[in-house]
N, C-alpha and C positions, 0 to 999 in steps of 0.2 A: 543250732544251725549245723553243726558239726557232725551230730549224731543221723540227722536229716539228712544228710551228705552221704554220710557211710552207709546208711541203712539202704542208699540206694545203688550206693553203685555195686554194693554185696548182693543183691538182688539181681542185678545186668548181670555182675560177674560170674555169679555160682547159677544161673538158669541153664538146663542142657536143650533148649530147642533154644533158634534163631527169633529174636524178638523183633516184628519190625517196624521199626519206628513212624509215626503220623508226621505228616507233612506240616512245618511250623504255618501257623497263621501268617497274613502278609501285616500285621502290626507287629508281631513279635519277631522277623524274619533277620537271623544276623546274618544273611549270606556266608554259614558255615558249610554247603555243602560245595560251594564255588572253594573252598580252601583245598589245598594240597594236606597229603598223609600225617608229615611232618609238620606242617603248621598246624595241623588238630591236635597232635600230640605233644607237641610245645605248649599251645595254650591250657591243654587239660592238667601236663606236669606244673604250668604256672598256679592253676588253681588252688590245685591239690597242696602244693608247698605252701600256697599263702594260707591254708587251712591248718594244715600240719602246724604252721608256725604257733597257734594257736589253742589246737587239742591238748588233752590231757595227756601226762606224760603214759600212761594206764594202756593211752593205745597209741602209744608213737612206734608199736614194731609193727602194726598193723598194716598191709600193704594194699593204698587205696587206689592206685592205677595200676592195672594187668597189662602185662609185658609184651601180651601176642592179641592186643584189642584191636581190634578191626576198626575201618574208619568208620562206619555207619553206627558203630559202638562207640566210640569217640563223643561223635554228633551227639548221641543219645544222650550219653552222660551230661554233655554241656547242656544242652536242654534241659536238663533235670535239674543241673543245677543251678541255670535259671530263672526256673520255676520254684525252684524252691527258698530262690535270695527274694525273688518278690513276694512269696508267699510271708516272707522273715519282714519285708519291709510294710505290708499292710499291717502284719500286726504289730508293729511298732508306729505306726501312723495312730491304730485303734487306740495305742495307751499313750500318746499323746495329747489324742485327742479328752482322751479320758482327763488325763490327769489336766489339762486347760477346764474342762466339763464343772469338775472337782472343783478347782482353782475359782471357779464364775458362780460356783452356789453359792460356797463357802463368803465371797465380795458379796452377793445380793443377798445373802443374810444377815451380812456388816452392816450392807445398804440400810436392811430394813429393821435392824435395832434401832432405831430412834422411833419409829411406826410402832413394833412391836411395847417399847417401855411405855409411849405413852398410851396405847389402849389399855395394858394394864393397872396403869394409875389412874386413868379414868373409871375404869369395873372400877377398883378398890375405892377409889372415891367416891361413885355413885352407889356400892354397897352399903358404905357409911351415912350416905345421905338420903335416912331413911323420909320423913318429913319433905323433903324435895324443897328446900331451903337454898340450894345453891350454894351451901357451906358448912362445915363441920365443926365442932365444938373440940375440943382439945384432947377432948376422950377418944373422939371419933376420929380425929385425925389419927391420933397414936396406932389404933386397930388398923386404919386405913393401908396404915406403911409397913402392919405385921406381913397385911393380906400381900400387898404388895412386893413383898421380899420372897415369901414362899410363893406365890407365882412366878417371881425370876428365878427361883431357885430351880423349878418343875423345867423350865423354859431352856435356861441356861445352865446347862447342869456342866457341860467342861469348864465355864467361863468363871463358876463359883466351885470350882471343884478345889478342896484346901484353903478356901477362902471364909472367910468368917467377920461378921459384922459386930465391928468394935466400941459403934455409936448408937445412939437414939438418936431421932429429930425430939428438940422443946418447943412444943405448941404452947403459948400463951394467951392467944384470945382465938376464935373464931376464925377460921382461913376460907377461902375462895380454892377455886383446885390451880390458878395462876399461883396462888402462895403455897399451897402445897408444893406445886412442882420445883418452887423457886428453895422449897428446903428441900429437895430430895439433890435440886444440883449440887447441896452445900456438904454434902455426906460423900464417906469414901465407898468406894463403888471396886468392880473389877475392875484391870485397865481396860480389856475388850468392850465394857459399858460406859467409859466416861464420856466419849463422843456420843454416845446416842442420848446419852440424859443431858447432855448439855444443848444436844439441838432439841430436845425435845422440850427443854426448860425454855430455848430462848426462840427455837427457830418458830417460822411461820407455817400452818399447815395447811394447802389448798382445799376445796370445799371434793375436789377428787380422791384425796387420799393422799397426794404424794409431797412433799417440803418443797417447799418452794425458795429462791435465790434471790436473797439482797443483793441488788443491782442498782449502777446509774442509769439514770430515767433516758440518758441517751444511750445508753448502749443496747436498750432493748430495742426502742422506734428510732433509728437516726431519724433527723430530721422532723419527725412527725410529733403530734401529742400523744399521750398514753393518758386513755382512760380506765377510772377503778371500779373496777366491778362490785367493789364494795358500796360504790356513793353513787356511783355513777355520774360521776363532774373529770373534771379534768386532773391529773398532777400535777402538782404546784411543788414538790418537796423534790429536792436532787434525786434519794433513794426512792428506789419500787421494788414492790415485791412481787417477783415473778416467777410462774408457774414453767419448768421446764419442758413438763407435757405440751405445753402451747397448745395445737391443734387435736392434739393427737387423742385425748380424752373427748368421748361423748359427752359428757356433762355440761365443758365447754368447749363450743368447735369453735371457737373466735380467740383461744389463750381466756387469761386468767390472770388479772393483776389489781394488785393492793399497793394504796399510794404507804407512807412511809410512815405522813401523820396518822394513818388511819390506822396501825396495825393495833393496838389495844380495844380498839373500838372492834374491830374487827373478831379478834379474842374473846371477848365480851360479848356477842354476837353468836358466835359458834356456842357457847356454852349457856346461854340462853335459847339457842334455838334443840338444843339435845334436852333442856329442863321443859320445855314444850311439847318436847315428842314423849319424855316420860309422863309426866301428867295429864297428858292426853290419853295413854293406855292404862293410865291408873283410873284415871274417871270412866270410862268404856268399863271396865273390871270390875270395880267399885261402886261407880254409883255418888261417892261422896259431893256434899254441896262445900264441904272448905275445899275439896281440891279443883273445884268447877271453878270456885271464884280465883284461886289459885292459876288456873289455867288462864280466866279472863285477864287479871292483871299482866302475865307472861304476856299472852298477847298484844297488850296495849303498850311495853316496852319493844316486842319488835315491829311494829305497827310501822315508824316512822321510815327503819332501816329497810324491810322489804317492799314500802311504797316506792322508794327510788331503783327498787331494785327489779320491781315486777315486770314494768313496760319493756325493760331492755330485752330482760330473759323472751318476752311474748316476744318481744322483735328477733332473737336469736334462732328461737323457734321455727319463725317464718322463715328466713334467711336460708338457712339450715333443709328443711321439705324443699325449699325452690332449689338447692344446691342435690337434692339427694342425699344427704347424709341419715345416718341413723340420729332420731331425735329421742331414744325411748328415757335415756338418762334422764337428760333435757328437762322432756314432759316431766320425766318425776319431781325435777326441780321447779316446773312452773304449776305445778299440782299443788306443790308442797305449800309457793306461797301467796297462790288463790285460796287455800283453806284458814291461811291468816287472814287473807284482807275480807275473806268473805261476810266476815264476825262482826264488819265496819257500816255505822250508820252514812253511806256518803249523800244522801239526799240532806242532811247536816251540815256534812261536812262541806258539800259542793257553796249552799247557802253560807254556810260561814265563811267559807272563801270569797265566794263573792261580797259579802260585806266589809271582810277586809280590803281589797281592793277598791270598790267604790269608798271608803272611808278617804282614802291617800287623794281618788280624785277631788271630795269632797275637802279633804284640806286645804287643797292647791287652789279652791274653789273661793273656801272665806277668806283666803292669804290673799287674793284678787280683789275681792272684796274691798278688802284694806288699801288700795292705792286706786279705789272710785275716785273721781270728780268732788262729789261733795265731802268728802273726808280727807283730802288733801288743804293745809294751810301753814305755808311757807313765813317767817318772817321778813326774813332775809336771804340772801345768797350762802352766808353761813352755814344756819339754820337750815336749810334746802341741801346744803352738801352735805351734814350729818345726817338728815333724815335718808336719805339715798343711800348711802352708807349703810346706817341701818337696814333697809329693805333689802339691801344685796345678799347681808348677812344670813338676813332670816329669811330668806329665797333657799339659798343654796343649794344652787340649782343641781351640783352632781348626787350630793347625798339624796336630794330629795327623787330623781332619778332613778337612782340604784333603788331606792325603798321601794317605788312604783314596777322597776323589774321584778322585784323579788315577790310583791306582791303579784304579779300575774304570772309568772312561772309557776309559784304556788297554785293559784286558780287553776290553769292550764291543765296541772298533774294531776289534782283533784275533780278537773270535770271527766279528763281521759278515763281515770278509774270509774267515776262512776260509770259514764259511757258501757264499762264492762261487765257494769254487774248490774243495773239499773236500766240500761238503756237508752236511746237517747230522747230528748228532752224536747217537746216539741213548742215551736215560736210563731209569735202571732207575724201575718205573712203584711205587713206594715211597708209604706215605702223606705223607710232606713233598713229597714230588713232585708226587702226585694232589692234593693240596691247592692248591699253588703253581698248577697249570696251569691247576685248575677257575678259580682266582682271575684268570688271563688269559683264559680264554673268558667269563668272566663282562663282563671288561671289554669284548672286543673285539664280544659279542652287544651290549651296550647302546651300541656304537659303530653297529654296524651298522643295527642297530634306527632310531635316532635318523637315522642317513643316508638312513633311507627315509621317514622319517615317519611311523613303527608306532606305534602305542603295543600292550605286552602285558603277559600277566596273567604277573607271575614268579612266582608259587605252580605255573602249570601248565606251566613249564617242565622238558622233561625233555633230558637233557645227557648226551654221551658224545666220547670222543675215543679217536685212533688213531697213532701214530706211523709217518708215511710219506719216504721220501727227500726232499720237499720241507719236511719240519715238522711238526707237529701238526695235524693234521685233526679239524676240531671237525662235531661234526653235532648239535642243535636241534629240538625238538618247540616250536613256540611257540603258545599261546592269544591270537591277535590283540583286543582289544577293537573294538566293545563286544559283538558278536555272540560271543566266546569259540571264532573258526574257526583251527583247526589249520594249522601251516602249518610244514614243513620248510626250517632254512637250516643250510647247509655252508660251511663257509670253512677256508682251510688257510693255518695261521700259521708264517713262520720260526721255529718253536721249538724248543730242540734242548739236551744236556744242560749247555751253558754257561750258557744264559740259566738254567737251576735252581742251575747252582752260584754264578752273580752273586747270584738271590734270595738263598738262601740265608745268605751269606760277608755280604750286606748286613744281613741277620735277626740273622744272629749279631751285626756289629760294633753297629750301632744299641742293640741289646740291652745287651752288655756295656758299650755307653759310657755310657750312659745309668744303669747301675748303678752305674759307678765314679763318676760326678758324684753320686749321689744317697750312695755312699760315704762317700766323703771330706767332702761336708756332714756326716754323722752321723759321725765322728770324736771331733768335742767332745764327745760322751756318753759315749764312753769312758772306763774310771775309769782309775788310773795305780797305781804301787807301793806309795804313800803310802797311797792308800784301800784298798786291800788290808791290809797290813800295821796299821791300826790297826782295821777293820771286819769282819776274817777271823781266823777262831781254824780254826787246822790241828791237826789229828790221826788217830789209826789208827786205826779201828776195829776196836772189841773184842769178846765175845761178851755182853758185858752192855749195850754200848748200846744207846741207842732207835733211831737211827737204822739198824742193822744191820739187812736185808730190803730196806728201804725202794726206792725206785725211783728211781732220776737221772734226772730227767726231761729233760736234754741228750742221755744216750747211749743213755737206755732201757735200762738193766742195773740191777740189784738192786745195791746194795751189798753188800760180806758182809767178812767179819773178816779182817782184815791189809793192807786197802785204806787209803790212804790220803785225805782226806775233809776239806770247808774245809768250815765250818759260820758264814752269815750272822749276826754279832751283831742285826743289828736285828729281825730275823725267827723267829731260830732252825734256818731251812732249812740244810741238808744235801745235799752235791752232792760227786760225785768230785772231787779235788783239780785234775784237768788238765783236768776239762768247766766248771768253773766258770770257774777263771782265763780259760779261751780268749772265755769268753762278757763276762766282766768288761773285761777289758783290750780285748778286740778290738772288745765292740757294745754292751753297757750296762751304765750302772754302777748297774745297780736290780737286784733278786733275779727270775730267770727265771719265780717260780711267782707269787710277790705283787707285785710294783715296790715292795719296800721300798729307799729309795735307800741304795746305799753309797759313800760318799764322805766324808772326815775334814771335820769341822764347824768347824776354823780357817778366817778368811777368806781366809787364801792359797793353801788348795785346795781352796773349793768350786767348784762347778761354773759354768762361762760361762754357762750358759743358765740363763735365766730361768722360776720357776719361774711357773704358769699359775695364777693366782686358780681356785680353786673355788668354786661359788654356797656361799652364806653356812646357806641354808636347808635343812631335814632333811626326810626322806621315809621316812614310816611304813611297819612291816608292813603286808606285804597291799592296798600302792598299785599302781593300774594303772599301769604306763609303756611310752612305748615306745622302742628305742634308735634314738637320728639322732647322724649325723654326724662316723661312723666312717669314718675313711680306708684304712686296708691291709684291714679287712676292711668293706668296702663291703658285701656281701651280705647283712651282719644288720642295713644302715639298715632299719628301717620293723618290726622284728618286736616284738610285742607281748608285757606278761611282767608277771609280779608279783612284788614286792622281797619277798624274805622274810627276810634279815636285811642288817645293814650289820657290813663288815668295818673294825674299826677301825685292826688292822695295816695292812690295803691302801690304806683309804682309799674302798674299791670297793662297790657295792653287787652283792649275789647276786641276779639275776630270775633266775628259773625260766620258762620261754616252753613254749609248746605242746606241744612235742614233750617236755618233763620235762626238757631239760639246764637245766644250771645257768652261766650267764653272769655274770660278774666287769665290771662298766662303772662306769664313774664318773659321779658326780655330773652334770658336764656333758652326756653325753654321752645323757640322757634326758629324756624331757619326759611330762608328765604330763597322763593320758587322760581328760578332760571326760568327763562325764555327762547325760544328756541334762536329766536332772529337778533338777540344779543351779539356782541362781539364777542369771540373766546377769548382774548385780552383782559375784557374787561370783566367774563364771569371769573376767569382766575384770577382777578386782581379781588373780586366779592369775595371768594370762598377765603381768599386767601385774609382779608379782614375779618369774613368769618370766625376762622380758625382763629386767629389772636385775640379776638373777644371774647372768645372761651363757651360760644354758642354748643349745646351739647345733641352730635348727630347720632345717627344710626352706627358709625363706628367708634364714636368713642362713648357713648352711655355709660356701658361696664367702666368705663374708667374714673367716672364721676365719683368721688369721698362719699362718704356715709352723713356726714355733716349738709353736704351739695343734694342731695339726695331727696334728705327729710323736709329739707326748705323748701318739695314743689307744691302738694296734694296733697299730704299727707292727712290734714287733715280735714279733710273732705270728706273722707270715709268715714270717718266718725260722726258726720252730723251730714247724712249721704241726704237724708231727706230736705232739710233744712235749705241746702246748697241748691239742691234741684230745683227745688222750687222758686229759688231766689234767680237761678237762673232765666226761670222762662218769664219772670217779671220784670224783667232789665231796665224798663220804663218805670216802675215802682221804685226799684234803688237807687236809677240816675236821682228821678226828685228830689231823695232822703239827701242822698252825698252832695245836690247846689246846697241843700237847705244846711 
């Protein structure tokens, strides 16, 4: 700066013509020419001294301000000098900037020591693993870690510069390159390499390139789940391993994360799927048949892992194009493990899923079995509470659940694949089919709908569909609101005959589970040997009894002579000997036609359950009522009818309703029809006995017990035929119940 200085103003000062000076730009402008003689000459002697104080003694006689400088000479000098302190301070910005420049290669070549060491160990490793074994013999290892050392050597030459290696690794059996790496941590190293070889020994490496951070699983998604791109399930472990790229990598534009259990598996994985890519270009090269089957085996180890991993990348793919992003990484990753699965028999594989799956319904199926009618035989109330016990046991119903999920998720993933590479699968167009499918177009129009912002009129909806190579093609007549304008939409669903045989196989098991819980509850009603035995009078029928002709209303056959016949004491009813037992023992222990109860009246075998209060108060012939608060048979809440006698075997009163049948309800199970020309005194003095008698309306149903519930109709449904028809003979069952 000093020499810069003087070189100039010796210039100004020794030139014999008038120089004259350029007009300062209006950014650089110091308003030196607005100063006075003496103020220019002040500031230029300030200069000049503060530079002097500086220079070398060599030229301290040198004299750098002239004694008879003119002001416009003044000006100049300051200008010059500056221009010349700026010129001084950009290039000290430049070697600033340098030396930060310096500073940031020298950190991201620190960085990427632990990158660097492990592709080295990998080469040296996979040099030694000529055979493509996936592991090295002790021999091989030993050369592996020669190689190894003379490429860090080549690599790192300041870092090993006077440094000298005082150890061997001892191989003792066969190593993996995880145990490789795990002895190369155990050896002494530079200091500038002991961090890199120890992330490279322990840390995680993304499928991008770059190590990724042990972190808590909430510090990555507050609030949210984190799924692993390894399993593709959720995290379940505290720790994740995650990708600091996140977005920012093409490969994945969604992040990158490994749950914590997974990271071995994960490892295992990586080094499996690099022993694939090599034996994949050995055989291309080669030719060889041990290294084809070689490659096949490899394949059928990562088989399982890229199955759960394929759909997602295909979905990231899609996501990704819809977003604009660059997919080409991507692609290469869904290329890579399409040329896995491609190798995969799924028309097999689909079938064998599907047999697993219907097996579990088929379980559920003969466990059903097991608590028929005629395979139920109770001793006692005992005897009946252990055997219930038992069934609850062997139900159990959450494991047996979960195994049914697991089973169809499997199916699921194995039909979607084949879907891919197979195509879809086409299904006979059956009413459970047509039903099922309409029920998918139904969902997927009011999907579609809603994505555009339609609203329309579904009464003027007209609906058809067509099975094509890609799916189900649905086509749409829609009446848009509020003008009711016509408007055609088409969409074509992967649908195909697996997705009907999941519906279905899930129709059936939900069904049947849901029966065998509601079974095994009704258990306890079941009567035992005991109530039999003291409450059933057996005999043959003969040509003089009453009950010969007569109708079993279990099997629907006539009785006739030489049959064998259990006749209810409390009732008198008559039933074939092996329709009635099956009905006793296995679902209720009341008579089929009336619910007279049969069950011995010592307290050590009556019944668990409690019997249900019936209201206290009586209801005349010829009273309006109407039935509420029927369970199994729901459809005759609300119908209206008139009591024309009370059955005092049953307990039940007879309405006669509109259509002339004759209906058998109970007490409870009715309520009684105001008049308009009543007093209100006296209808709220009714309601209000109503209510205390525990009659059950339209408000309080829901509140009715589970016990209150089962004692209406229930089981009606079960012998639906039997009952109907008993119904519209009313003049047939009065006879039986005088006789």
């Amino acid at each position: 700066r000093q020499m810069c200085i003087r070189d100039s103003i010796n210039a100004e000062y020794g030139a014999t013509r008038r120089t004259h000076m350029q007009p300062p730009h209006s950014n650089t402008d110091l308003g030196l020419s607005r100063q006075s003689s003496e103020h220019l000459r002040t500031m230029l002697e300030q200069a000049i001294t503060a530079i002097d104080e500086q220079k070398p003694a060599a030229l301290a006689e040198v004299p750098f301000v002239p004694l008879g400088a003119s002001v416009p000479q003044m000006i100049q000098l300051l200008m010059r000098m500056r221009g010349t302190a700026e010129m001084v301070s950009g290039v000290i910005r430049n070697r600033i900037v340098a030396d930060k420049v310096d500073a940031w290669r020298c950190s991201a070549r620190r960085a990427n020591f632990p990158a660097i060491f492990f592709d080295l160990a990998l080469a040296a490793f996979e040099q030694g693993d000529e055979h493509f074994q996936n592991s090295l013999t002790p021999s091989q290892a030993l050369k592996a870690w020669l190689e190894l050392t003379n490429s860090l050597h080549s690599v790192f030459v300041e870092a090993f510069d006077g440094w000298e290696c005082s150890q061997a690794p001892s191989f003792e059996d066969r190593v993996t390159f995880r145990q490789f790496l795990n002895q190369m941590a155990g050896l002494r190293w530079p200091p500038a390499l002991l961090s890199a070889v120890d992330t490279a020994a322990n840390g995680l490496r993304c499928v991008c390139g770059h190590w990724m951070t042990e972190k808590p699983r909430q510090e990555c998604y507050p609030g949210g789940n984190v799924r692993c791109d390894f399993t593709g399930t959720s995290v379940q472990a505290e720790m994740v391993w995650h990708c600091q790229r996140n977005r920012a990598e093409g490969i994945h534009p969604f992040g990158f994360d490994v749950a914590g259990e997974s990271t071995e598996a994960f490892r295992d994985f990586q080094m499996t799927a690099r022993l694939h890519d090599r034996l994949k270009s050995a055989v291309v090269e080669t030719e060889c048949t041990q290294l084809e089957e070689q490659l096949a085996a490899c394949i059928q180890v990562l088989m399982p892992t890229v199955t759960n991993m394929f759909l997602s990348i295909k979905d990231d793919v899609s996501n990704s194009k819809a977003a604009g992003r660059d997919v080409q990484k991507l692609e290469e990753r869904y290329q890579w493990c399409r040329s896995i699965l491609e190798s995969a028999e799924w028309g097999e594989n689909r079938e064998a899923a599907r047999l697993q799956m219907q097996r579990v319904v088929d379980e559920l199926e003969e466990f059903s079995n097991l608590l028929s009618h005629d395979k139920l035989h109770f001793k006692d109330p005992a005897h009946r509470a252990l055997e219930i016990q038992r069934f609850e046991h062997e139900f159990a119903p959450a494991d047996r659940h979960a195994k049914f999920d697991v089973a169809s998720k499997k199916f699921a993933s194995v039909c979607a694949l084949a879907k891919e590479f197979l195509g879809c699968e086409q299904f006979e167009e059956d009413d459970a089919a047509q039903q099922l499918v309409s029920a998918f177009g139904e969902q997927i129009l009011n999907a579609i709908m809603a994505q555009r912002g339609l609203l329309f009129i579904a009464r003027s909806v007209e609906s058809s569909f067509e099975q094509t190579e890609a799916g189900v093609k649905f086509k749409w007549t829609v009446a848009v609101a509020p003008a009711g304008q016509q408007i055609r939409v088409e969409h074509v669903a992967p649908i195909d005959k697996a997705d009907i045989d999941n519906a279905n196989m899930h129709r059936q098991f939900m069904g049947r589970y849901h029966e065998i819980q509601d079974r095994i509850k009704a258990l306890v009603d079941c009567a035992t040997e005991g109530d039999l035995q003291s409450q059933l009078t057996e005999f043959e029928i003969g040509d003089g009894d009453a009950s010969m002709g007569e109708l079993c209303v279990i099997c629907q056959e006539d009785m006739v002579p030489g049959e064998q016949a259990l006749q209810i004491n409390s009732c008198q009813h008559c039933f074939h000997n092996q329709c009635v037992r099956g009905w006793l023992l296995g679902c209720k222990h009341e008579c089929p036609i009336c619910k007279a109860p049969v069950m011995e009246q010592t307290g050590g075998n009556q019944t668990q359950q409690e019997s249900v209060e019936e209201p206290s108060d009586e209801l005349g012939i010829g009273t309006r009522v109407m039935i509420q608060g029927l369970v199994s048979r729901s459809e005759l809440n609300g119908i209206e009818g008139t009591i024309t006698r009370f059955d005092q075997t049953t307990g039940r009163y007879a309405i006669q309703t509109g259509n002339l049948s004759i209906l058998l309800v109970r007490r409870r199970n009715v309520s009684v029809i105001q008049h308009d020309d009543e007093d209100p005194q006296d209808t709220e003095d009714v309601e209000t006995d109503v209510a205390n008698a525990g009659i059950v309306d339209s408000r309080t149903a829901n509140l009715e017990t589970q016990e209150e519930l089962h004692d209406t109709m229930q089981e009606e449904a079960m012998l639906e035929a039997a009952l109907a028809l008993s119904m519209q003979m009313e003049d047939d069952i009065t006879r039986v119940q005088n006789q």
